[in-house]
C-alpha positions in Angstrom: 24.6 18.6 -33.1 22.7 21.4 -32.3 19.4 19.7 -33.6 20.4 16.8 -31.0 20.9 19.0 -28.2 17.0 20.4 -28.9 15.4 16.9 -28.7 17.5 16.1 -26.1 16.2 18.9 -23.8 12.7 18.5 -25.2 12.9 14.6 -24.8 14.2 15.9 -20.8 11.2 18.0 -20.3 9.0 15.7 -22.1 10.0 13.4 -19.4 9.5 15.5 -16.4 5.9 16.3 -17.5 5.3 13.1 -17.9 6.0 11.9 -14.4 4.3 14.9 -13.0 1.3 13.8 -15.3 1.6 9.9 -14.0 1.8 11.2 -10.7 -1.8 13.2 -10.5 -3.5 10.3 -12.8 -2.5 8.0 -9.8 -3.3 10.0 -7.5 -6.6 11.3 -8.5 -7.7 8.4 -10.6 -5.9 5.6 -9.1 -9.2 3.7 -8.2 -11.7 5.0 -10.4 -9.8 4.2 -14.2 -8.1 1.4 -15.3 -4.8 3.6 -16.5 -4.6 5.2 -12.7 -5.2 1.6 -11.3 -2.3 0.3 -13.3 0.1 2.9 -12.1 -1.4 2.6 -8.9 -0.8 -1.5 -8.9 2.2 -1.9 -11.2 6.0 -2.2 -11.7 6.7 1.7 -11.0 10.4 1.3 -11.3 9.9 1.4 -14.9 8.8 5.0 -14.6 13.1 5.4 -14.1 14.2 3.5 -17.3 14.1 6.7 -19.9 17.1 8.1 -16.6 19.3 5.7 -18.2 19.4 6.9 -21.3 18.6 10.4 -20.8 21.5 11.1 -17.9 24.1 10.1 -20.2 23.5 12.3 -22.4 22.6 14.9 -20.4 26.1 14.9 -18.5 27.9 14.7 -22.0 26.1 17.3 -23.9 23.8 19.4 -21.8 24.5 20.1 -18.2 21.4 22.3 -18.2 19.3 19.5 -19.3 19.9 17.3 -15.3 17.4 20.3 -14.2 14.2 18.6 -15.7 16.0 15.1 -15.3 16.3 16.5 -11.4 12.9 17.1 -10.9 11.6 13.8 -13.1 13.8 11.6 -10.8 12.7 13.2 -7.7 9.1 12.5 -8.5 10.1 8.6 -10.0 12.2 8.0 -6.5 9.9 9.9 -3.6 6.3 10.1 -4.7 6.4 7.2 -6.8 9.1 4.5 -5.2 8.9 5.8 -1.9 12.0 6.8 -1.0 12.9 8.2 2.3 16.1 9.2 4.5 15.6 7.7 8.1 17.6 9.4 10.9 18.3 8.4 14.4 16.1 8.7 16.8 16.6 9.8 20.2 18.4 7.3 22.4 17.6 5.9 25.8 14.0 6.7 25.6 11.8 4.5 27.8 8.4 4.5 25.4 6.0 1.6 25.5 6.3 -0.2 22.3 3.3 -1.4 20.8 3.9 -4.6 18.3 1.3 -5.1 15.8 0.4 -7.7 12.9 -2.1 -7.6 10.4 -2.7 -10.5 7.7 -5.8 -11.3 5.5 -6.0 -15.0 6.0 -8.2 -15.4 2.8 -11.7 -17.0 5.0 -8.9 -19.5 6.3 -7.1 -20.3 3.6 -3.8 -20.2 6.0 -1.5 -22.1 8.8 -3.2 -21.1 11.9 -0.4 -22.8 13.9 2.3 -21.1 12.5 0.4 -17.9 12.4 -0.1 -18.7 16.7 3.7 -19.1 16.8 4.8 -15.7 15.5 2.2 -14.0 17.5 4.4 -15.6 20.9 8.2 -15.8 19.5 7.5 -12.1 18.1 5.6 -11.0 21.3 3.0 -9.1 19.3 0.4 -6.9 21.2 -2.4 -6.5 18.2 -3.1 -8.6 15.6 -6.0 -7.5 12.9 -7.4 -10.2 10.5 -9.2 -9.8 7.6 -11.2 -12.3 5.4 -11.4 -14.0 8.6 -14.1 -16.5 9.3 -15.7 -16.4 13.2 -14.5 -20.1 13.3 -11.2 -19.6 13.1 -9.5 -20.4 16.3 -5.3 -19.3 17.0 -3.5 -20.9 19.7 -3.0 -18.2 21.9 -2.6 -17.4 25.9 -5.7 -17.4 27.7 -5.6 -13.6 28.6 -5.9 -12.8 24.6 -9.6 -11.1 23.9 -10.8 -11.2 20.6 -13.7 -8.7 19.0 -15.4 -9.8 15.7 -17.5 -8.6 13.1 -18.8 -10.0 9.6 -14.7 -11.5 8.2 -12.9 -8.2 10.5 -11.4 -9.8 13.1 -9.3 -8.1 16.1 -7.4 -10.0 18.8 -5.2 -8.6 21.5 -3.4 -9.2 25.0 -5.0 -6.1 26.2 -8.0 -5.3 27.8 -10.4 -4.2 24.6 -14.0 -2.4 23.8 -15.4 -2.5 20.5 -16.9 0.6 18.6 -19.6 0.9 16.1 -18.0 -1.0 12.6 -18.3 0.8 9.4 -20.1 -1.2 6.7 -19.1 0.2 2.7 -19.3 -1.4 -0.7 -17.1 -3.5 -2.2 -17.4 -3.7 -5.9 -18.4 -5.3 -8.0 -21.0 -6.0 -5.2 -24.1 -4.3 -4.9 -24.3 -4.8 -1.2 -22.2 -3.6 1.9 -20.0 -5.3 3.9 -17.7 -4.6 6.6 -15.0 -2.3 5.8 -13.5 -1.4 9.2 -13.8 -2.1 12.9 -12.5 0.3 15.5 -11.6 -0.4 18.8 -10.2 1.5 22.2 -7.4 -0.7 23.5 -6.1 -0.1 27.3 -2.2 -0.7 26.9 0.2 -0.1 30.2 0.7 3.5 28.6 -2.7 4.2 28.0 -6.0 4.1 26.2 -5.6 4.2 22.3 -7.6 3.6 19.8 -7.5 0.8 17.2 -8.6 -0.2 13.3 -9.1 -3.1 11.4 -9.7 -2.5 7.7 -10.8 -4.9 5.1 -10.4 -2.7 1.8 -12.3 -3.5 -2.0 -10.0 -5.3 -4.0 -8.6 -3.7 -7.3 -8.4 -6.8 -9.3 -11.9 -6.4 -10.1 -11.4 -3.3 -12.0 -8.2 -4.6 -13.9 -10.3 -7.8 -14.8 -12.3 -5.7 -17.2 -9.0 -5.2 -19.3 -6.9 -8.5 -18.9 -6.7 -10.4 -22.0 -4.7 -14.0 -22.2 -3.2 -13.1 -25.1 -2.3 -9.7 -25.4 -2.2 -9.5 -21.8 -4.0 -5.9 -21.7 -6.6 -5.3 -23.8 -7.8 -1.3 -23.5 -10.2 -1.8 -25.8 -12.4 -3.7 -23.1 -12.7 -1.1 -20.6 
């Protein structure tokens, strides 16, 4: 048995590194190679599957072991799954709240009507649309002021000034397009400032590696 507990507490530490390593490739390489793209993209709850087997073991053998198990889980379940405690806030405060909605309508691929109804029944204040041609027209009150450039597309029942947009490749095209356009919006609480963003895509760099067999293919990147 002792030779089991000295995998198992490799096999726990293995583990821990591992995540930590996962976690830096995504982070650092998460849109520049293919392996930090798929992390990046893909099913990360399969990061917790060797937990299963490993806590068991852990709890039966090797209390000592839950320390790298600890820390692997931690970085599986906050970094990489996003969890997060929420606590109450304060009660009674008396804040402006500032509803906003933001939808890439795929150059109009979408219900505009239905898309004009949730704007009124959930009384939303900014809307930001991207892939959105300049034809596109929402059913909305009159006071509503719109501010467009190249597919960006803001619209808001507040009084609005556009600012300079910001024009960035997207590849895998070799020429710019409009990546983001700001905005200062004058709400009841004040002036604030306001974004649209229309990022690159990712599926062109996982293209390189899908195969319709295999389903990824390393060899091709």
């Amino acid at each position: 048995m002792k030779k089991f507990d000295t995998f198992l507490t490799f096999a726990a530490w293995a583990y821990a590194a591992t995540t930590i390593m996962a976690l830096a490739l995504m982070n650092l390489a998460g849109d520049r190679w293919w392996p930090g793209t798929m992390l990046l993209f893909g099913p990360r709850w399969m990061l917790a599957l060797p937990l299963i087997g490993l806590l068991p073991l852990a709890l039966w053998r090797s209390p000592r072991v839950l320390i790298p198990l600890f820390l692997a889980g931690t970085i599986v379940f906050v970094p990489f799954m996003g969890l997060h405690w929420a606590f109450p806030g304060p009660q009674g405060t008396n804040g402006q709240v500032l509803r906003v909605l933001t939808c890439n309508i795929q150059t109009g691929n979408f219900d505009a009507k239905t898309l004009s109804q949730l704007i009124r029944e959930k009384n939303i204040d900014l809307v930001a649309l991207q892939e959105c041609p300049p034809s596109i027209q929402l059913d909305l009150p009159p006071e509503w002021q719109k501010i467009q450039t190249g597919i960006i597309a803001i619209l808001t029942r507040h009084p609005i000034q556009a600012h300079e947009p910001v024009l960035a490749p997207h590849p895998p095209h070799i020429w710019q397009r409009h990546s983001l356009l700001p905005c200062s919006v004058i709400t009841p609480s004040g002036k604030i400032f306001f974004a649209s963003m229309y990022l690159p895509s990712p599926r062109y760099g996982l293209q390189h590696i899908l195969d319709r067999k295999t389903g990824i293919n390393p060899k091709k990147a």
